[in-house]
C-alpha positions as CSV (number, residue, x, y, z in Angstrom):
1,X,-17.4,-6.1,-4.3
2,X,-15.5,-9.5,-4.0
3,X,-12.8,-10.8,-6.6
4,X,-12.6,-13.7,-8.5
5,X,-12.3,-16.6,-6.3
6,X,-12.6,-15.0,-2.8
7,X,-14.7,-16.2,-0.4
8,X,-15.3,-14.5,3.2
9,X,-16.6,-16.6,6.1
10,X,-18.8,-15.0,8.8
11,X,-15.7,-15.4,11.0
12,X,-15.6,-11.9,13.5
13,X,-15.2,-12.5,16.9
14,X,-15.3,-9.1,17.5
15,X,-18.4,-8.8,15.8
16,X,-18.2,-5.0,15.1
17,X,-16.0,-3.1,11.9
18,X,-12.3,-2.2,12.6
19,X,-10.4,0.3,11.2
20,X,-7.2,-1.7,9.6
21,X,-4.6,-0.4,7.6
22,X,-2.4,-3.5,4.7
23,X,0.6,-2.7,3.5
24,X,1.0,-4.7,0.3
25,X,-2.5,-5.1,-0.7
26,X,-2.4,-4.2,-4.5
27,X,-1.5,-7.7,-5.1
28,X,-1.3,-11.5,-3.4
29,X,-2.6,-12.1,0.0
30,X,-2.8,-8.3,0.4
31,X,-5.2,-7.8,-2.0
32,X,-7.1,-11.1,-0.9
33,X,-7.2,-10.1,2.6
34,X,-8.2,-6.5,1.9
35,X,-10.8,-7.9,-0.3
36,X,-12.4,-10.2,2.4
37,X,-12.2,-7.9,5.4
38,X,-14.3,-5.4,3.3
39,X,-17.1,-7.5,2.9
40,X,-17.1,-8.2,6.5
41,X,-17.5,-4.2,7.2
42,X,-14.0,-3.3,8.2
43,X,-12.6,-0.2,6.8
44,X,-9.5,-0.9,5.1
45,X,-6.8,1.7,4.3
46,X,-4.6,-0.4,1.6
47,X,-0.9,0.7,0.8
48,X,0.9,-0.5,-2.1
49,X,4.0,0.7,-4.1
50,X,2.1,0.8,-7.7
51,X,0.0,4.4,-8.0
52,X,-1.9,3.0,-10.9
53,X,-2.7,-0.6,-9.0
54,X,-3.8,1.4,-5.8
55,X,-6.3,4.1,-8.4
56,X,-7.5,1.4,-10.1
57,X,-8.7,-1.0,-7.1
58,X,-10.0,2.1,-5.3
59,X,-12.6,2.4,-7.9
60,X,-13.5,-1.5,-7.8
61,X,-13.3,-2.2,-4.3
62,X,-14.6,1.7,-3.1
63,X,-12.1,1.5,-0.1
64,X,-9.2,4.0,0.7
65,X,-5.9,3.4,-0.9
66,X,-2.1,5.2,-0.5
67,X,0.9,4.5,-2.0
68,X,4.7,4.2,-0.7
69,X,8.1,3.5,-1.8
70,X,9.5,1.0,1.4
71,X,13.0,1.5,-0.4
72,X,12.5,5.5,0.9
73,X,12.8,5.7,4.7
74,X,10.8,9.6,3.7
75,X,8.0,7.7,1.6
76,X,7.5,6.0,4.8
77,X,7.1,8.7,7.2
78,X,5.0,10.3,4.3
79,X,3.0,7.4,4.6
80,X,2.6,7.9,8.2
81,X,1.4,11.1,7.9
82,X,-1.2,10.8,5.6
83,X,-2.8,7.4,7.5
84,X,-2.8,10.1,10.6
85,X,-4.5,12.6,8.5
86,X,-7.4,10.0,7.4
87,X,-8.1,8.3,10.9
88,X,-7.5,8.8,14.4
89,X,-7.4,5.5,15.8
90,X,-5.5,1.7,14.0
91,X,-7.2,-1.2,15.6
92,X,-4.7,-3.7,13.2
93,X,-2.0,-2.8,11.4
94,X,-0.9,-5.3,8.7
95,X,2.7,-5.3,8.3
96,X,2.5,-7.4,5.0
97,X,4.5,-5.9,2.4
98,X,7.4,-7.5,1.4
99,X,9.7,-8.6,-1.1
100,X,12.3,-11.1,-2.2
101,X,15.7,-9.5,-3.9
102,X,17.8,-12.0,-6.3
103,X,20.5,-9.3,-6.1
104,X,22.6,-7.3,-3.3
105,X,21.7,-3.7,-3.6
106,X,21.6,-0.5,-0.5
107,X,18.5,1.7,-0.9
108,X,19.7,5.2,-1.1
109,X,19.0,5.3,2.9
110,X,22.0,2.7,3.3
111,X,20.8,-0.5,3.6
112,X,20.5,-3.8,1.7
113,X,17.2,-3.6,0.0
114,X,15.9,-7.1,1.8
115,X,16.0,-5.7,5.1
116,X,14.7,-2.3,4.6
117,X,12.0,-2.9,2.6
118,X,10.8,-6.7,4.8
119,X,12.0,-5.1,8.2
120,X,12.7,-1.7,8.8
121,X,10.6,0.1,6.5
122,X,7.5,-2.1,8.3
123,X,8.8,-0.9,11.7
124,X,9.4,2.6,10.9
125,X,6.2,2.6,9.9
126,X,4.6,0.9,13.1
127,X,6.8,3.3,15.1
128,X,5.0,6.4,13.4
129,X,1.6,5.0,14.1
130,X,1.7,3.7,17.9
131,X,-0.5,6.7,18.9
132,X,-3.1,5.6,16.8
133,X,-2.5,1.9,17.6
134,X,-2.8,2.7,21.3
135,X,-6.5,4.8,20.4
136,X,-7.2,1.1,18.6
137,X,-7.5,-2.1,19.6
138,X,-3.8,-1.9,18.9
139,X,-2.9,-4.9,17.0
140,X,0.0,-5.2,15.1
141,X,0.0,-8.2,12.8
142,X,4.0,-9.1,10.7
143,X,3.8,-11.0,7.8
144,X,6.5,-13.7,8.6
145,X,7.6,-17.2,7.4
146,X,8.5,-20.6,7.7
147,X,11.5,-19.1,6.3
148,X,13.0,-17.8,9.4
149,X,13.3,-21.3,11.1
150,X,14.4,-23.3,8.2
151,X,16.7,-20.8,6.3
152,X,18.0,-17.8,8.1
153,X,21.8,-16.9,8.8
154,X,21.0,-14.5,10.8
155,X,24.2,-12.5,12.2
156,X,23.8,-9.7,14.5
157,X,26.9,-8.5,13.9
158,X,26.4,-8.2,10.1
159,X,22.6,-6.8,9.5
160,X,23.8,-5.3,6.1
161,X,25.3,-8.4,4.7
162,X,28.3,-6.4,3.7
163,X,30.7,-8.9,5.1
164,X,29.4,-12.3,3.6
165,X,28.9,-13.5,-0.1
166,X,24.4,-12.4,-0.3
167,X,22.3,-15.1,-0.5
168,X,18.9,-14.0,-1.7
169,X,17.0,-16.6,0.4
170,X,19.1,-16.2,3.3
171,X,18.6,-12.3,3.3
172,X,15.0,-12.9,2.9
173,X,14.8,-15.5,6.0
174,X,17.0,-13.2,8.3
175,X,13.9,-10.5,7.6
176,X,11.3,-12.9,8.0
177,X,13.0,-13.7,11.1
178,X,13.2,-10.3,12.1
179,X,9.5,-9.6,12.1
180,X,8.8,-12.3,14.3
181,X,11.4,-10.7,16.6
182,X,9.4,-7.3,16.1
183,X,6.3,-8.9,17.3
184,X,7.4,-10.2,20.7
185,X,9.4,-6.8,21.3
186,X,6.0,-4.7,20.7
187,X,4.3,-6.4,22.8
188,X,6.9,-6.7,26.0
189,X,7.6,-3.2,25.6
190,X,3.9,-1.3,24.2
191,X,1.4,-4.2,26.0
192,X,1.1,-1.4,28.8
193,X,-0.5,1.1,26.1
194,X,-2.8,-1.9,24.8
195,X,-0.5,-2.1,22.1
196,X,0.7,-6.0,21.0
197,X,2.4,-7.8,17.9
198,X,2.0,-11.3,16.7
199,X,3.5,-12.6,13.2
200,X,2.5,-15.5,11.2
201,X,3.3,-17.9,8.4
202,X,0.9,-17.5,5.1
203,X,1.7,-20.5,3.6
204,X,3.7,-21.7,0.8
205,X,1.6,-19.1,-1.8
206,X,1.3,-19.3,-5.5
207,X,2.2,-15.9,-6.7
208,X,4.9,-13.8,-8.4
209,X,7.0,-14.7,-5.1
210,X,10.7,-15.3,-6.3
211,X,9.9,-15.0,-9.7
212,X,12.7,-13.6,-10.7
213,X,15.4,-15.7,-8.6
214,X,17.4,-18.3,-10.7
215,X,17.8,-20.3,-7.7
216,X,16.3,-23.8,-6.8
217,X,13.7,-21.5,-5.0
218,X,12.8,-19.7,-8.2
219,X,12.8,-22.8,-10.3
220,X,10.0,-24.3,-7.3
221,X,7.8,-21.3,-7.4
222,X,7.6,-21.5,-11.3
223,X,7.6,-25.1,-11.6
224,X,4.8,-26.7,-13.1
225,X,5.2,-29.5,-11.1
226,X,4.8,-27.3,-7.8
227,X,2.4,-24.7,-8.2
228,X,-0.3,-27.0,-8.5
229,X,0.4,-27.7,-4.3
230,X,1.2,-24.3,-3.8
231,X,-1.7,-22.5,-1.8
232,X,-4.1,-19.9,-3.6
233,X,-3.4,-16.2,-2.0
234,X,-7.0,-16.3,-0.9
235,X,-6.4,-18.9,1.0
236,X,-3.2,-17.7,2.5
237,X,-4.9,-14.4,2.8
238,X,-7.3,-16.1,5.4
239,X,-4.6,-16.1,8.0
240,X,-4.0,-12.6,7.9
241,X,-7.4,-12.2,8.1
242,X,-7.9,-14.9,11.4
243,X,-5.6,-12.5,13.1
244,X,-6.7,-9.2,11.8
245,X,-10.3,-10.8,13.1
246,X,-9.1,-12.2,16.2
247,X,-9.3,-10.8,20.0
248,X,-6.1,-10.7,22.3
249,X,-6.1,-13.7,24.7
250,X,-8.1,-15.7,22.1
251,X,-7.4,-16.3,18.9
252,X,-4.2,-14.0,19.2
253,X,-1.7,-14.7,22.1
254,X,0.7,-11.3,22.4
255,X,3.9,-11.7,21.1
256,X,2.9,-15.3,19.3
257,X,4.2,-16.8,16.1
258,X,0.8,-18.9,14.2
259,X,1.2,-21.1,11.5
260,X,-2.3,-22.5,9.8
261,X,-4.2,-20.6,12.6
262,X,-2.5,-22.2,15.6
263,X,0.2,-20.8,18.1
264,X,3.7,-22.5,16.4
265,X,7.0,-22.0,16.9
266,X,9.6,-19.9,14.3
267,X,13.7,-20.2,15.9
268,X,15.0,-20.7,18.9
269,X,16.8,-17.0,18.0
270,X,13.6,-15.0,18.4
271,X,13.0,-16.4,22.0
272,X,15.8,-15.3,22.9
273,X,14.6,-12.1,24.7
274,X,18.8,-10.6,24.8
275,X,19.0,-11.2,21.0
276,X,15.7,-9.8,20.4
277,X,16.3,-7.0,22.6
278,X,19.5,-6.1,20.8
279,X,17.8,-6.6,17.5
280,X,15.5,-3.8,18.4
281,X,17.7,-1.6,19.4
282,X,19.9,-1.4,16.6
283,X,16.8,-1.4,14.5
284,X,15.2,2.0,16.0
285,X,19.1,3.5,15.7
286,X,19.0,2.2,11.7
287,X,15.8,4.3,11.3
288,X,16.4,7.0,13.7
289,X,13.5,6.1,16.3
290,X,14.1,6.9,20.0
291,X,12.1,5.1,22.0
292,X,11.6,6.9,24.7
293,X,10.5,9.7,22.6
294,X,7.9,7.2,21.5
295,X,6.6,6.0,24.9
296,X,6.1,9.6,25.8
297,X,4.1,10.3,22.9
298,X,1.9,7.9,24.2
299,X,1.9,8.3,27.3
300,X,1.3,12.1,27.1
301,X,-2.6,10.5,26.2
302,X,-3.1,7.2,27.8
303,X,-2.4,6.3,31.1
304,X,0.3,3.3,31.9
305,X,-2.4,0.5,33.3
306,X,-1.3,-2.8,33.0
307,X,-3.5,-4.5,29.6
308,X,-5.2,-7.7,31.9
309,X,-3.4,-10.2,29.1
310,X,-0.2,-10.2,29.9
311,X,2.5,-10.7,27.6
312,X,4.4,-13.0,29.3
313,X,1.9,-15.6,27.7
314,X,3.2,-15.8,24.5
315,X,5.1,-19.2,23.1
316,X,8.4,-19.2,24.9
């Protein structure tokens, strides 16, 4: 069943159903892309925070739904568990949930609700699942932004923002940022397992995005003036969907950063590989992921041969 004012092309160069699991897909380009990838035969685990939201679109779209709490490091690895319980094998996992906080707050794991819930939270989650990536075709797609080039501050000294005055948009760039990093990490250090990330700008979206913010960013999103030129989520959805779609070495370069469909450049920070490397390591330390640990987990079933794309090819 389609919604209102979604439209899926024939678009599917792999031209047989995945298995792909979207985090935030009760709502926005979530529920847009979850929508269209359905009618083009995927099977789609969606994941949102709202029980109701997930019960209710599991009756009108007849796909599999589960809920989690990103603020909840457990709700996470809950979540985990019960995607590895339903299938064994991820050929793309959406990393698309997200939010925007007007207001410096810790989660009750100990860290500012921006980053846990945008960033950590995503990569806890990706961590959990790289066995059943690696039985996939292993894609690992981060819902990123525009943000991280024009706005971020980010500080790797400071990833709790505990020692600078918060800035909503800033904190929201820095994770935006951050996933881009995530996505050229996974796929320097996983592309041996067939495992790869690539992240991607949806678009300026009309939705409940910022709402809340009394910023000149919330004022834009609610403008009347603005929305009009804002881009529908099914629109914005379709870029999640080119990539969720897409076959490495084509459409999706490992490690790449796409804006509109095309290979683009996000900042200067994420190409550079010590920064990103330091970014990941104090990320698997904030959520208690050795990585090592992980490799072998992998590697106790898949053999270490060399994927033929290599990930040296993505946008320096």
């Amino acid at each position: 069943m389609m919604l209102a004012g979604i439209h899926a092309s024939d678009h599917n160069p792999t031209n047989r159903p995945r298995t792909i699991v979207v985090t935030g897909a009760t709502s926005g380009i979530g529920l847009a892309a979850t929508t269209i990838l359905l009618q083009r035969g995927h099977r789609v685990i969606g994941v949102g925070r709202n029980t109701a939201a997930a019960t209710a679109l599991a009756d009108l779209l007849g796909n599999e739904w589960l809920t989690c709490d990103y603020t909840d490091f457990d709700s996470v690895r809950a979540l985990a568990q019960a995607i590895s319980n339903r299938t064994d094998h991820i050929d793309v996992l959406a990393n698309n949930a997200g939010r925007h906080v007007p207001h410096f707050a810790l989660t009750g794991d100990g860290y500012e609700t921006t980053l846990q819930v945008n960033h950590l939270s995503p990569l806890l989650l990706t961590m959990h699942l790289l066995p059943l990536l690696a039985n996939g075709e292993g894609i690992v797609e981060m819902t990123s932004s525009v943000a991280g080039r024009w706005f971020h501050d980010y500080r790797a000294s400071d990833f709790n923002r505990q020692r600078r005055r918060y800035q909503p948009l800033a904190a929201y760039s820095d994770s935006k940022l951050l996933n881009a990093m995530v996505a050229r990490e996974l796929s320097s250090r996983f592309s041996r397992f067939g495992i790869f990330g690539v992240s991607f700008h949806p678009g300026l979206v009309s939705s409940q995005f910022a709402s809340d913010d009394r910023s000149w960013l919330g004022l834009f999103y609610r403008s009347k003036l603005t929305r009009p030129w804002l881009l529908p989520p099914s629109k914005a959805a379709g870029r999640l969907v080119y990539l969720a779609d897409g076959e490495i070495g084509k459409e999706i370069i490992p490690g790449g950063y796409y804006e509109n469909n095309r290979l683009a450049k996000t900042s200067s920070v994420a190409y550079d590989r010590a920064v990103t490397a330091h970014a990941w390591e104090a990320s698997l330390a904030m959520i208690g992921i050795d990585e090592d640990e992980a490799v072998a987990a992998i590697a106790a079933e898949h053999p270490r041969i060399q994927y033929p794309i290599s990930p040296a090819r993505a946008a320096e």
